[in-house]
PDB file of N, H, CA, C and O in Angstrom:
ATOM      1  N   UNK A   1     -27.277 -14.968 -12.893  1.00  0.00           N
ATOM      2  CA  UNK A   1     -27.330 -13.909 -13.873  1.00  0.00           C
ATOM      3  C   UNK A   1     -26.789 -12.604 -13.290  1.00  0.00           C
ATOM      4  O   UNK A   1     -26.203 -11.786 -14.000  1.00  0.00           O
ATOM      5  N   UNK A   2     -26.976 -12.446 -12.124  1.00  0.00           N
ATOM      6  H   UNK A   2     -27.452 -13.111 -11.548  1.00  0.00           H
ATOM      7  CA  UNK A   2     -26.543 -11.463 -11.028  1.00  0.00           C
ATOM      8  C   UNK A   2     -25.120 -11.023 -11.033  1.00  0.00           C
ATOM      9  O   UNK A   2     -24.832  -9.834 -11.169  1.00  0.00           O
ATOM     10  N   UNK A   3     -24.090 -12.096 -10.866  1.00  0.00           N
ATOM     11  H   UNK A   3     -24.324 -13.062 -10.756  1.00  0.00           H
ATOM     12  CA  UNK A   3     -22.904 -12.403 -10.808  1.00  0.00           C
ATOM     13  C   UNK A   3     -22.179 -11.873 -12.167  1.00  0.00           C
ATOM     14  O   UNK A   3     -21.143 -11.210 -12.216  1.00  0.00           O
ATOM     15  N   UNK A   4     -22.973 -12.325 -13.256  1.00  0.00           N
ATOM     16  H   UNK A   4     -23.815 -12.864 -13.215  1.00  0.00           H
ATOM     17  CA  UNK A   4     -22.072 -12.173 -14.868  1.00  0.00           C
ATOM     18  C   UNK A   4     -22.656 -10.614 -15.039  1.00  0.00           C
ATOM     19  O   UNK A   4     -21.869 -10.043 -15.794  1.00  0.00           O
ATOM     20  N   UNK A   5     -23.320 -10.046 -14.789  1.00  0.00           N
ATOM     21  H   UNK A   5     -23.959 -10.509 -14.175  1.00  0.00           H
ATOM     22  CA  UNK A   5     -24.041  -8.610 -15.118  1.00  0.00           C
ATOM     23  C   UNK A   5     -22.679  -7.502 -14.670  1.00  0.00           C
ATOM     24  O   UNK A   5     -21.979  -6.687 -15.270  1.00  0.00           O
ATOM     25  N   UNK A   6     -22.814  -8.108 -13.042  1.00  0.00           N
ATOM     26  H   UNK A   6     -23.383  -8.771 -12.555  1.00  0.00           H
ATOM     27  CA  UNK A   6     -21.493  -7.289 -11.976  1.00  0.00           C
ATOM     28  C   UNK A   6     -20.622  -7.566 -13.104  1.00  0.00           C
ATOM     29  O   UNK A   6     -20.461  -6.714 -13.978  1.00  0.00           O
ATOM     30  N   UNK A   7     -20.096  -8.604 -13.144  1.00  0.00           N
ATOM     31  H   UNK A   7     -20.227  -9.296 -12.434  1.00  0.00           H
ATOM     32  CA  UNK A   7     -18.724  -8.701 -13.662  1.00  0.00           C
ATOM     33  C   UNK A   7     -18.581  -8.075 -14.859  1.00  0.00           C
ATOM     34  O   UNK A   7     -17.426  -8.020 -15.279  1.00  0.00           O
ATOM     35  N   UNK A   8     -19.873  -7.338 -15.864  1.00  0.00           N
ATOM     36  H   UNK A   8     -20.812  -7.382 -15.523  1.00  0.00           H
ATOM     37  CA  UNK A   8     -19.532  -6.916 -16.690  1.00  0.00           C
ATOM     38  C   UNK A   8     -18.926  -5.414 -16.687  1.00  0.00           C
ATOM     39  O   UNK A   8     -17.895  -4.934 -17.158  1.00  0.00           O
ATOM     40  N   UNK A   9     -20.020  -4.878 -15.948  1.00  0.00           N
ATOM     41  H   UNK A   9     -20.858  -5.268 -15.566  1.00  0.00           H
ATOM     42  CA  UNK A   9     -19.694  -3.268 -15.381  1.00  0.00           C
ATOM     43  C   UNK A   9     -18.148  -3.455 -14.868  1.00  0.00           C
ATOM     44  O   UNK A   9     -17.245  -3.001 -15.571  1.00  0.00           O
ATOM     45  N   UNK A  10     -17.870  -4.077 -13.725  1.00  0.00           N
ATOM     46  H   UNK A  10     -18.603  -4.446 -13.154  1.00  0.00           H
ATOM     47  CA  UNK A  10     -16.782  -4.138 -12.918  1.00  0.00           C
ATOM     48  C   UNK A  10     -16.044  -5.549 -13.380  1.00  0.00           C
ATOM     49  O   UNK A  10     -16.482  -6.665 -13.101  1.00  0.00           O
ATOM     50  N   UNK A  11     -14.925  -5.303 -14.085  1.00  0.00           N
ATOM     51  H   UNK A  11     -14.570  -4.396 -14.311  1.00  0.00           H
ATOM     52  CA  UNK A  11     -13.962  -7.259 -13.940  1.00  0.00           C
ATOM     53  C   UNK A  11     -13.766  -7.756 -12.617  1.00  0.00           C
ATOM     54  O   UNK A  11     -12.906  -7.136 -11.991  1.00  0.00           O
ATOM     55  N   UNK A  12     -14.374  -8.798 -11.947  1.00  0.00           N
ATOM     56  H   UNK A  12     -15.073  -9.302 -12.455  1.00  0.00           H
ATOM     57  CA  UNK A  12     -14.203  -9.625 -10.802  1.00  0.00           C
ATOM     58  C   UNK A  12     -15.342  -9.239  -9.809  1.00  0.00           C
ATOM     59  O   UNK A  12     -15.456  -9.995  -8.845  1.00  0.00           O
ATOM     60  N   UNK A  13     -16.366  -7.985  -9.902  1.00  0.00           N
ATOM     61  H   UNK A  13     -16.273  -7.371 -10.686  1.00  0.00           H
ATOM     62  CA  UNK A  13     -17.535  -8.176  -9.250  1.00  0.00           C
ATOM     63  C   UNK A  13     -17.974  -9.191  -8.669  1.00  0.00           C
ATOM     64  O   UNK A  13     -18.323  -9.426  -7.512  1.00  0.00           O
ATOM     65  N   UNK A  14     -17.877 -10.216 -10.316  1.00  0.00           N
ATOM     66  H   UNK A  14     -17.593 -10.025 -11.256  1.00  0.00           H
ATOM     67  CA  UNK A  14     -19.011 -11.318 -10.090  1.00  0.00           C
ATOM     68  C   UNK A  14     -18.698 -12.331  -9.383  1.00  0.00           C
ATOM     69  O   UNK A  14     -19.542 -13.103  -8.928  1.00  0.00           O
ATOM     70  N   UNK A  15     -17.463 -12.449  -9.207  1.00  0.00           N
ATOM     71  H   UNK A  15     -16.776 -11.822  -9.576  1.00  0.00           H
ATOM     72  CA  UNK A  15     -16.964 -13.462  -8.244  1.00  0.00           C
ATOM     73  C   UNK A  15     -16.966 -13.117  -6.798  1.00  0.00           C
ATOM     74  O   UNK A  15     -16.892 -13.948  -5.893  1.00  0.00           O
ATOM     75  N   UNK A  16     -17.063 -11.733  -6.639  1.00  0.00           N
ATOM     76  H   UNK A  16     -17.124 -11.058  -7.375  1.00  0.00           H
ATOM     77  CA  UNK A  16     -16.865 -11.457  -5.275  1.00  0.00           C
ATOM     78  C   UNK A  16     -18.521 -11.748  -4.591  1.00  0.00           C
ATOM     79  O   UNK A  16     -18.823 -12.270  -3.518  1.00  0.00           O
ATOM     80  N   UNK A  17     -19.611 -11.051  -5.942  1.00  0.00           N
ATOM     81  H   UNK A  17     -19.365 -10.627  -6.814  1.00  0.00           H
ATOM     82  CA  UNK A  17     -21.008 -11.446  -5.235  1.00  0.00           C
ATOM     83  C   UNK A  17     -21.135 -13.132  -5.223  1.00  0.00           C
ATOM     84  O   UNK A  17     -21.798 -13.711  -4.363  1.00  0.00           O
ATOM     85  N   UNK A  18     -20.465 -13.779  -6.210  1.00  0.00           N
ATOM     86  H   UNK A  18     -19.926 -13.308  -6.908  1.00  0.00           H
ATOM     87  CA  UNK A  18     -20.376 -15.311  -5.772  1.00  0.00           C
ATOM     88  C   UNK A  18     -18.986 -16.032  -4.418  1.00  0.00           C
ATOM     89  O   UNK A  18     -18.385 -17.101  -4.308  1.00  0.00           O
ATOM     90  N   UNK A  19     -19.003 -15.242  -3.943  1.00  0.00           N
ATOM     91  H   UNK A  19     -19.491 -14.374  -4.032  1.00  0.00           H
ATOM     92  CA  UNK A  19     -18.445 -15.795  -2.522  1.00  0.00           C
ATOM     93  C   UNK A  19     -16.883 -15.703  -2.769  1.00  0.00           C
ATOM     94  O   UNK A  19     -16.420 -15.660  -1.629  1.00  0.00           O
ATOM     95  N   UNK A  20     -15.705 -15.644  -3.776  1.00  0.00           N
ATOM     96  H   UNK A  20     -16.081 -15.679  -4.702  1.00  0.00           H
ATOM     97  CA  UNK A  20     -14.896 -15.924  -4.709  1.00  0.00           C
ATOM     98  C   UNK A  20     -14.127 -15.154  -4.312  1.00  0.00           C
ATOM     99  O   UNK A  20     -14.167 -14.219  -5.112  1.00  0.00           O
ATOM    100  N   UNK A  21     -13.310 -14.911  -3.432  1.00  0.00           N
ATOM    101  H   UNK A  21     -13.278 -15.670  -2.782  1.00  0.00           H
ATOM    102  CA  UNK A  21     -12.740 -13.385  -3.465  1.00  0.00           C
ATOM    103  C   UNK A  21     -10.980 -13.369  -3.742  1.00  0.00           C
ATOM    104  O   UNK A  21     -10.195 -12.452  -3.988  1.00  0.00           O
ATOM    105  N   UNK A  22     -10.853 -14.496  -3.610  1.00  0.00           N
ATOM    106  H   UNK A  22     -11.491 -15.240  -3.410  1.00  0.00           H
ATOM    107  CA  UNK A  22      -9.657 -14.553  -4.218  1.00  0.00           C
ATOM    108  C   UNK A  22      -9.750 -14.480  -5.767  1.00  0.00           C
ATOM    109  O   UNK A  22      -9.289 -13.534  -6.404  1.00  0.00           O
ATOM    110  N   UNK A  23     -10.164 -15.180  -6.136  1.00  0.00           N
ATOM    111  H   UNK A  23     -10.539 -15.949  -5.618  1.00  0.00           H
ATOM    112  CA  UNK A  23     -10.891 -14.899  -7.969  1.00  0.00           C
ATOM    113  C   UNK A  23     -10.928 -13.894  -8.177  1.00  0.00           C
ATOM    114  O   UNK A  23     -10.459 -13.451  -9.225  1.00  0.00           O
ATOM    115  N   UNK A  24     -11.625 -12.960  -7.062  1.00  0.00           N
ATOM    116  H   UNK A  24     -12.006 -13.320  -6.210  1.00  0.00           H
ATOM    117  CA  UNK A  24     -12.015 -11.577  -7.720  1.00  0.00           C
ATOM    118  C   UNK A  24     -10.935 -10.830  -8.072  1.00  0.00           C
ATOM    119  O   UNK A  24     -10.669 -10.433  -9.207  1.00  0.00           O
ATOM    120  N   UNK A  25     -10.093 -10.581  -6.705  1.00  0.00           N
ATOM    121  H   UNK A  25     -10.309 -10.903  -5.783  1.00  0.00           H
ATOM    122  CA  UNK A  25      -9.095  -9.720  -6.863  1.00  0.00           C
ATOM    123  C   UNK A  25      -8.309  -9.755  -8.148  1.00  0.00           C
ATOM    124  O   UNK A  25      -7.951  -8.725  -8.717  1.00  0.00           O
ATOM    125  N   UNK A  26      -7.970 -11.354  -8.730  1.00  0.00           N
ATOM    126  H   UNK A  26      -8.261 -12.192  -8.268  1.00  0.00           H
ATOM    127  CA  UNK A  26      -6.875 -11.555  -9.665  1.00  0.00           C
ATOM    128  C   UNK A  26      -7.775 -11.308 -10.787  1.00  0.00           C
ATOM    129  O   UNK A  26      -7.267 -10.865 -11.817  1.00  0.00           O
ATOM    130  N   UNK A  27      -9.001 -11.521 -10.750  1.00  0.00           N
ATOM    131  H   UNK A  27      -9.413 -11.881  -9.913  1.00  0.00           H
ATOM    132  CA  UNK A  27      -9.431 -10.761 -12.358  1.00  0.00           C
ATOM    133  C   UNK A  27      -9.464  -9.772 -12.495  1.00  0.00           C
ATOM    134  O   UNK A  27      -9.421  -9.496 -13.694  1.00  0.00           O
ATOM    135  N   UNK A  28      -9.540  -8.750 -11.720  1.00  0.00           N
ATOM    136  H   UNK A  28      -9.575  -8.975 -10.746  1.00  0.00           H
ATOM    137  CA  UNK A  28      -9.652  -7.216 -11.050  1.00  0.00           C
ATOM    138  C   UNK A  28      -8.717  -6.939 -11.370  1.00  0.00           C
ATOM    139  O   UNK A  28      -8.811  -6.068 -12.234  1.00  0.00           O
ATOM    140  N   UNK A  29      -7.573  -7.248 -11.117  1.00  0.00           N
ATOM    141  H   UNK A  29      -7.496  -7.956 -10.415  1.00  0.00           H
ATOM    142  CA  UNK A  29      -6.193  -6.920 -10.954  1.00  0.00           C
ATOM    143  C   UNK A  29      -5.403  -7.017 -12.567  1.00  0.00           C
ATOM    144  O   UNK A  29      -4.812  -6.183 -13.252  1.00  0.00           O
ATOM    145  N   UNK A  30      -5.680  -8.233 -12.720  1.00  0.00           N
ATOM    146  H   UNK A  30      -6.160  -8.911 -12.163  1.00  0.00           H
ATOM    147  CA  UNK A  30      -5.260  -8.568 -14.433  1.00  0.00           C
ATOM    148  C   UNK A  30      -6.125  -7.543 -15.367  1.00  0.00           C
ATOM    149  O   UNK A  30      -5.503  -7.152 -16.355  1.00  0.00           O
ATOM    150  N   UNK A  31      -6.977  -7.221 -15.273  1.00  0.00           N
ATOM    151  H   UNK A  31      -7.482  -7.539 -14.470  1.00  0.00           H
ATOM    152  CA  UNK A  31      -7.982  -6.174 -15.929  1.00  0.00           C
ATOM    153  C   UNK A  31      -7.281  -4.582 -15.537  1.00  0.00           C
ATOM    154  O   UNK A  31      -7.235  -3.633 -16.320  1.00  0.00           O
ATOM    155  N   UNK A  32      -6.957  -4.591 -14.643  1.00  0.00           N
ATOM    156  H   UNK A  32      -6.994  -5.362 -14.007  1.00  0.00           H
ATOM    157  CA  UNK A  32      -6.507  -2.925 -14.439  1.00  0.00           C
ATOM    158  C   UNK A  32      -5.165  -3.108 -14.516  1.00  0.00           C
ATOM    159  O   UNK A  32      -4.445  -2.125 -14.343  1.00  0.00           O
ATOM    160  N   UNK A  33      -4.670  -4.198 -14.748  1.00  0.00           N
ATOM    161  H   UNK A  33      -5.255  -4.997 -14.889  1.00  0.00           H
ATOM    162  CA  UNK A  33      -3.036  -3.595 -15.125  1.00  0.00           C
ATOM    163  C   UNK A  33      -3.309  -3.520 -16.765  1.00  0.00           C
ATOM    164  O   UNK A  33      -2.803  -2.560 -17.346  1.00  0.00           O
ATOM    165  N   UNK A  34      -4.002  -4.380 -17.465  1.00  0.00           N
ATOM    166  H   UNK A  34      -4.413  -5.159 -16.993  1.00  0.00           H
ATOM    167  CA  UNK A  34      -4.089  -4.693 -18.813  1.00  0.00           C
ATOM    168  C   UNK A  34      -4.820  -3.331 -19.273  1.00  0.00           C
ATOM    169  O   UNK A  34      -5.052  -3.214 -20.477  1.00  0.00           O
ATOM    170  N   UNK A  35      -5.027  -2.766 -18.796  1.00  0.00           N
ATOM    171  H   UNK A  35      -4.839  -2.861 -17.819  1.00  0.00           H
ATOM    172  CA  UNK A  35      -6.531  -1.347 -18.971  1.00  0.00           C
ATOM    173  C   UNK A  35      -5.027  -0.755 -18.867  1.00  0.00           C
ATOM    174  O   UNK A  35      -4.544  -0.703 -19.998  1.00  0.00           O
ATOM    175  N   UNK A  36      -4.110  -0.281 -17.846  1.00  0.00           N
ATOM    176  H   UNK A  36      -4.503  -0.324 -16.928  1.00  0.00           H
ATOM    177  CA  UNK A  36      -2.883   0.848 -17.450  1.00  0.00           C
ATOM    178  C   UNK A  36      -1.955   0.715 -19.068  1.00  0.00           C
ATOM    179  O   UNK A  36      -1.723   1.724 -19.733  1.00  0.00           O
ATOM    180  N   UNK A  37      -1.444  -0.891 -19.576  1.00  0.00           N
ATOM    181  H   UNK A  37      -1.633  -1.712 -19.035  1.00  0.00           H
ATOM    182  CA  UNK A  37      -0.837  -0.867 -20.399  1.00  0.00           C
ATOM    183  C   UNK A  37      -1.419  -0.722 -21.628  1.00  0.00           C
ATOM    184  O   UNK A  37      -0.643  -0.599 -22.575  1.00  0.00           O
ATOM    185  N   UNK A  38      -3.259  -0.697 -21.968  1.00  0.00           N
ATOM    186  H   UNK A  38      -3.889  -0.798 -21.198  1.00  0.00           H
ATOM    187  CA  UNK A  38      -3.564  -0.087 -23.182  1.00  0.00           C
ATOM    188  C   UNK A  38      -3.569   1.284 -22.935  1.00  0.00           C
ATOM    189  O   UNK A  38      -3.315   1.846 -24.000  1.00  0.00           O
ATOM    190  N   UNK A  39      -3.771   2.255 -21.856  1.00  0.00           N
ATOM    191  H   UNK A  39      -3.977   1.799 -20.991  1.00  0.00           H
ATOM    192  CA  UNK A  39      -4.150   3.729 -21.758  1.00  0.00           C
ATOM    193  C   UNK A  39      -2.751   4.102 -22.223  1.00  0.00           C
ATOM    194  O   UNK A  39      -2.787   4.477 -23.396  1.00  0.00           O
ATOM    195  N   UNK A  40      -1.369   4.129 -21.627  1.00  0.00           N
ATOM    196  H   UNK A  40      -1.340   3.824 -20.675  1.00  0.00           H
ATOM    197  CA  UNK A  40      -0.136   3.876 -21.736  1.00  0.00           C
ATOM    198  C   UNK A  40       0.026   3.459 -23.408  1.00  0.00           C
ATOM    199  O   UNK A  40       1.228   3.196 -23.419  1.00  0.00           O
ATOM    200  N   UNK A  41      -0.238   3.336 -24.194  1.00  0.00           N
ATOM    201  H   UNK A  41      -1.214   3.550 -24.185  1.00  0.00           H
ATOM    202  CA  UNK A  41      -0.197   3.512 -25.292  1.00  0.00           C
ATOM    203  C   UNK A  41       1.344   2.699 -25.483  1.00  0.00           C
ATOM    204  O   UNK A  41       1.982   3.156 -26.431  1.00  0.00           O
ATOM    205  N   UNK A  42       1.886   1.812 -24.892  1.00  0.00           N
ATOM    206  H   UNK A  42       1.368   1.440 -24.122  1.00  0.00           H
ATOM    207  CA  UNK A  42       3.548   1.224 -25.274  1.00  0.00           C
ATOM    208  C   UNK A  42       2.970   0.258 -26.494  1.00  0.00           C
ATOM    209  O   UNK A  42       2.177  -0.683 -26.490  1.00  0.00           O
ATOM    210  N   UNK A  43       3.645   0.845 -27.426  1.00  0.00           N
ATOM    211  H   UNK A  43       4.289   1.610 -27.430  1.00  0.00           H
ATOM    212  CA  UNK A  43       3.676   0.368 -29.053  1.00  0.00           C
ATOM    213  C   UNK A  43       3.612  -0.995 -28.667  1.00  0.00           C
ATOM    214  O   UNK A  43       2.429  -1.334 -28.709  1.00  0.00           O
ATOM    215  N   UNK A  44       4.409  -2.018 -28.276  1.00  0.00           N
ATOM    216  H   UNK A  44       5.370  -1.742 -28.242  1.00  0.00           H
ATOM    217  CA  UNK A  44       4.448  -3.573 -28.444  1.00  0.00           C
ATOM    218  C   UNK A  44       3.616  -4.063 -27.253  1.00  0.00           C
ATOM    219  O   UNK A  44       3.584  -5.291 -27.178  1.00  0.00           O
ATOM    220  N   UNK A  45       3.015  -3.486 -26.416  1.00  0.00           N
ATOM    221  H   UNK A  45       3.041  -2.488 -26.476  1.00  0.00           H
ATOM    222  CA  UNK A  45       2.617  -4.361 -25.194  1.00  0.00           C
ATOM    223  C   UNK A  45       1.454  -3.532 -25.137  1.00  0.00           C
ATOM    224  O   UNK A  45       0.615  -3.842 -24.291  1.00  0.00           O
ATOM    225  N   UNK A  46       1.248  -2.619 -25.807  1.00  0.00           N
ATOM    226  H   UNK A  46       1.929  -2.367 -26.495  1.00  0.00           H
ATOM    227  CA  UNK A  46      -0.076  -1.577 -25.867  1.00  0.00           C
ATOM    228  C   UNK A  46      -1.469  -2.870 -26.260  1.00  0.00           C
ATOM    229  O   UNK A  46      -2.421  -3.151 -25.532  1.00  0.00           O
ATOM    230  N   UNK A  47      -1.172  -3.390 -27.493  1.00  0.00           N
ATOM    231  H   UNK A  47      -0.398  -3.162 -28.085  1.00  0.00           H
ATOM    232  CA  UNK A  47      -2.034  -4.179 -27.977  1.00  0.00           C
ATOM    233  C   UNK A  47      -2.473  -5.900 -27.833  1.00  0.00           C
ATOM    234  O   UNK A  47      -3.437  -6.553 -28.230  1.00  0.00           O
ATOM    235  N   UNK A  48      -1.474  -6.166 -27.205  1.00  0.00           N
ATOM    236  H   UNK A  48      -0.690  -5.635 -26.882  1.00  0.00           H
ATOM    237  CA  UNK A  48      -1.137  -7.797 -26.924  1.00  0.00           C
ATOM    238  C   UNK A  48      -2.089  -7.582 -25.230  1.00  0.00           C
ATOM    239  O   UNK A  48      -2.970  -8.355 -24.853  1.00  0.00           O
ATOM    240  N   UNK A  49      -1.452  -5.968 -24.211  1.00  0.00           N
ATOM    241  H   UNK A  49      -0.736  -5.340 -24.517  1.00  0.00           H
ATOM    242  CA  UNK A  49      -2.338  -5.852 -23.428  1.00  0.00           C
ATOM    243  C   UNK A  49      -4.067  -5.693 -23.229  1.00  0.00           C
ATOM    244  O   UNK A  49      -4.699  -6.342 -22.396  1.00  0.00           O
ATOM    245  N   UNK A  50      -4.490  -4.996 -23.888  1.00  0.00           N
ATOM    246  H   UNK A  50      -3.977  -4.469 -24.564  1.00  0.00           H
ATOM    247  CA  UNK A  50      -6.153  -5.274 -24.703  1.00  0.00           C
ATOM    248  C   UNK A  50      -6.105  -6.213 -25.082  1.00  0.00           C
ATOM    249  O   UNK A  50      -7.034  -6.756 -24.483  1.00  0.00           O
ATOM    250  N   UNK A  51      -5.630  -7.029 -25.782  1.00  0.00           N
ATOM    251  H   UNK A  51      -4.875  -6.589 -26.268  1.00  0.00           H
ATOM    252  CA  UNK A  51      -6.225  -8.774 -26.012  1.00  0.00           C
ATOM    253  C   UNK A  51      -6.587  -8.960 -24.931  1.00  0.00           C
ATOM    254  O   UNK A  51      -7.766  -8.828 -24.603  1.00  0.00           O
ATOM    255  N   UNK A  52      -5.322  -9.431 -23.857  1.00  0.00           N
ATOM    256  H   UNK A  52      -4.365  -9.538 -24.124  1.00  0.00           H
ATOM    257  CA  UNK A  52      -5.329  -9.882 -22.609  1.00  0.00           C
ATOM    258  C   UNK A  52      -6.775  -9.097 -21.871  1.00  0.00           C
ATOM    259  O   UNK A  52      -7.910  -9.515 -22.101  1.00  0.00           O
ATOM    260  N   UNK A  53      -6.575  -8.260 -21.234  1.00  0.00           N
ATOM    261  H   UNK A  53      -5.653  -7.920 -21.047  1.00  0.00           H
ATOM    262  CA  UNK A  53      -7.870  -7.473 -21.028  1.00  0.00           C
ATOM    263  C   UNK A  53      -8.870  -7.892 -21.352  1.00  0.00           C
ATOM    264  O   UNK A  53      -9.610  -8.258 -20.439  1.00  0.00           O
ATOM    265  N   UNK A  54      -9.321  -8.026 -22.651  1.00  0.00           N
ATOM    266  H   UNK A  54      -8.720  -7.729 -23.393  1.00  0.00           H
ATOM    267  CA  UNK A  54     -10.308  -8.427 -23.082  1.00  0.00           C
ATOM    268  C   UNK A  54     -10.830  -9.904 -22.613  1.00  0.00           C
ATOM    269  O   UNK A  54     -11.881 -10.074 -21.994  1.00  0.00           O
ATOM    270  N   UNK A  55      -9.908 -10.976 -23.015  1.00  0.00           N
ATOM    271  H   UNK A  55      -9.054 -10.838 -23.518  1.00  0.00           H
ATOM    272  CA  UNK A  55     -10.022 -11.864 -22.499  1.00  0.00           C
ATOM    273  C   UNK A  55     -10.358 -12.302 -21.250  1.00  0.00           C
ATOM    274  O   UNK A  55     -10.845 -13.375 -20.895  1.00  0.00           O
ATOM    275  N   UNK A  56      -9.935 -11.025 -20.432  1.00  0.00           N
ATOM    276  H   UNK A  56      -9.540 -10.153 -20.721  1.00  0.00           H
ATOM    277  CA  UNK A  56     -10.228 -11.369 -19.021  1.00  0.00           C
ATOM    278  C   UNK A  56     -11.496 -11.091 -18.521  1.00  0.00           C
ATOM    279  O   UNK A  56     -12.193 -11.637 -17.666  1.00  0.00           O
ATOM    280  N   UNK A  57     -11.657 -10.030 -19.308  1.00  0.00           N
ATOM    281  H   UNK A  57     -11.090  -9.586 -20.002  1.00  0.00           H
ATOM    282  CA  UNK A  57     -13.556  -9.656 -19.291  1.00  0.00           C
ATOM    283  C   UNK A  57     -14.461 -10.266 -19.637  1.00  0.00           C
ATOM    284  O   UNK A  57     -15.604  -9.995 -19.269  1.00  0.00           O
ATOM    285  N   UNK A  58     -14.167 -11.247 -20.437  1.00  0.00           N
ATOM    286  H   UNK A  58     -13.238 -11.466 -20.736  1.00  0.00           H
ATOM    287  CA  UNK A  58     -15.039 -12.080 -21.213  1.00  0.00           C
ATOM    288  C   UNK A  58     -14.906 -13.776 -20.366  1.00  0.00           C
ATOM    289  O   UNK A  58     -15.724 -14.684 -20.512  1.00  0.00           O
ATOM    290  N   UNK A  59     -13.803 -13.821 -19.601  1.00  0.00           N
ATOM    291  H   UNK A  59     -13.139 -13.083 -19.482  1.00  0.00           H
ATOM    292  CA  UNK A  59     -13.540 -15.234 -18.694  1.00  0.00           C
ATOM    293  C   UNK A  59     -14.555 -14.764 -17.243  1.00  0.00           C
ATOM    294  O   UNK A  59     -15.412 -15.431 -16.664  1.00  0.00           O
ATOM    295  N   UNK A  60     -14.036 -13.295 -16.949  1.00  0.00           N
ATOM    296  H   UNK A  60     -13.340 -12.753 -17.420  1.00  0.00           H
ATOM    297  CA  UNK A  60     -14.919 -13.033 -15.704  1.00  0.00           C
ATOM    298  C   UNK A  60     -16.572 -12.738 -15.562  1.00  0.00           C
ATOM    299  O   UNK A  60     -17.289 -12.656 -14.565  1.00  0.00           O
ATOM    300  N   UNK A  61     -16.856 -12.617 -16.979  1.00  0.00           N
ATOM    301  H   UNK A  61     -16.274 -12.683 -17.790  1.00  0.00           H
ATOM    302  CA  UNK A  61     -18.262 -12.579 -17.167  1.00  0.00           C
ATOM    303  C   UNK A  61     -18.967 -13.756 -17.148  1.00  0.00           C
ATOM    304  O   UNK A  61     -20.124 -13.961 -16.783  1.00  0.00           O
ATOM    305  N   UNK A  62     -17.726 -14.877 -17.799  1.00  0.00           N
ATOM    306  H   UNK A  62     -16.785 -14.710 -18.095  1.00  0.00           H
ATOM    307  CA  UNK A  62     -18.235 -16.444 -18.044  1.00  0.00           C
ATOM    308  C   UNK A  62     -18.594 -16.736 -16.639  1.00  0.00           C
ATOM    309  O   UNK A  62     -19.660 -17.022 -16.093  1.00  0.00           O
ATOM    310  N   UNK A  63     -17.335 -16.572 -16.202  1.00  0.00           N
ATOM    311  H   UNK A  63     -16.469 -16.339 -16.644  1.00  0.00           H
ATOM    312  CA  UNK A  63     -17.068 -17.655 -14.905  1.00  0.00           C
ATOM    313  C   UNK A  63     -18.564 -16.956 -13.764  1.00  0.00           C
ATOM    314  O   UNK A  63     -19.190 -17.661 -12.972  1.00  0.00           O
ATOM    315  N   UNK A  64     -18.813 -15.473 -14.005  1.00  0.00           N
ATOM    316  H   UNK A  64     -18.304 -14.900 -14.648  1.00  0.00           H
ATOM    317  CA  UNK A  64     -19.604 -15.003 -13.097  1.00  0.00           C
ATOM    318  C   UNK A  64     -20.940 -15.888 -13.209  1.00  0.00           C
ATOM    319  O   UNK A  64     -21.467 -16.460 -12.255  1.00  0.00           O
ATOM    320  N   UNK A  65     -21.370 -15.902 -14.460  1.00  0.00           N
ATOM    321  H   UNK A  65     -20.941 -15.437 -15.234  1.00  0.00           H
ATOM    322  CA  UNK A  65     -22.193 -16.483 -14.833  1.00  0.00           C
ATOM    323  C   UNK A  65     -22.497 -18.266 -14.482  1.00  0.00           C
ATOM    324  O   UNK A  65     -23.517 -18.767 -14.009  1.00  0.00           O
ATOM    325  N   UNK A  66     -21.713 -18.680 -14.742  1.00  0.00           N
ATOM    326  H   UNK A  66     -20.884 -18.273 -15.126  1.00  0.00           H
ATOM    327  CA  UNK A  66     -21.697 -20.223 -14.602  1.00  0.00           C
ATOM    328  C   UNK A  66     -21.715 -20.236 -13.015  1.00  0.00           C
ATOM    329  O   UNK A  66     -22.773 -20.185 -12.388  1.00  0.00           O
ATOM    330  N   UNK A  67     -20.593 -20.301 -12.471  1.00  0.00           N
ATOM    331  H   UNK A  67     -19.733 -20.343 -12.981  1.00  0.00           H
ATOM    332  CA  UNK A  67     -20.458 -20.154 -10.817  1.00  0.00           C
ATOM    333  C   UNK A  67     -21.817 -19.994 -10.378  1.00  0.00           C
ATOM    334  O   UNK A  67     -22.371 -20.905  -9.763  1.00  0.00           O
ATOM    335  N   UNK A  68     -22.530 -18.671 -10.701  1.00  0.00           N
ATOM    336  H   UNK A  68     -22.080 -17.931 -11.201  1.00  0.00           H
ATOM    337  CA  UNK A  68     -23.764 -18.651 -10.272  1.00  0.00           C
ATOM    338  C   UNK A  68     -24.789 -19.281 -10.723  1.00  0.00           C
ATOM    339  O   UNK A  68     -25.842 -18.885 -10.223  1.00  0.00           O
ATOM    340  N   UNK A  69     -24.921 -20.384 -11.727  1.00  0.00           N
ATOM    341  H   UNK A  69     -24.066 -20.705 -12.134  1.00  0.00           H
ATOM    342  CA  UNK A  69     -26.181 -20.668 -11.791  1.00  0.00           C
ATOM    343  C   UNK A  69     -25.502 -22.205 -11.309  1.00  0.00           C
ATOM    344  O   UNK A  69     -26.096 -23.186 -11.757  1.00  0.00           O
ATOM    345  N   UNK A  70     -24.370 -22.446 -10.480  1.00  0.00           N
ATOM    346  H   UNK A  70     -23.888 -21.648 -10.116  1.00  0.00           H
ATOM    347  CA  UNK A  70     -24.253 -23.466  -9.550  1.00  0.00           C
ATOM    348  C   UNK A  70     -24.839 -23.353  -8.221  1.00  0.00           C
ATOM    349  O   UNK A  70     -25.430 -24.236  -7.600  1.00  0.00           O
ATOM    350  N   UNK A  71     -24.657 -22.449  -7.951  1.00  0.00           N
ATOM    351  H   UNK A  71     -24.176 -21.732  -8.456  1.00  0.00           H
ATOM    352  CA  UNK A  71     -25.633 -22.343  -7.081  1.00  0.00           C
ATOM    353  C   UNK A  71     -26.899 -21.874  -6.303  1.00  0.00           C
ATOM    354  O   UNK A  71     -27.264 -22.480  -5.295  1.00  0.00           O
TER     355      UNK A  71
END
């Protein structure tokens, strides 16, 4: 529960408190470029980027979650 909480505040927290750190970085990373191209306001990639984003927040919360109640 620990793991998906982090990951909500922060994208890829939760993988890093689950041992994951390669995971982390690339959800981290996909989340703050996708966050640069919604702030950035670019008409065609403004909004397709927030999907993405989103999605990634909602995979890194999963995955925080599950991962951790593996172990």
């Amino acid at each position: 529960m620990v793991p998906a909480v982090a990951s909500a505040f922060i994208p890829g927290l939760g993988q890093l408190v689950n041992g994951e750190s390669d995971k982390a970085a690339g959800v981290f990373v996909t989340a703050l470029v996708c966050g640069a191209g919604v702030v950035a306001a670019i008409p065609l990639i403004g909004p397709i980027a927030g999907v993405v984003g989103g999605l990634t927040w909602i995979y890194g919360v999963a995955d925080g979650f599950f991962t951790g109640r593996k172990r």
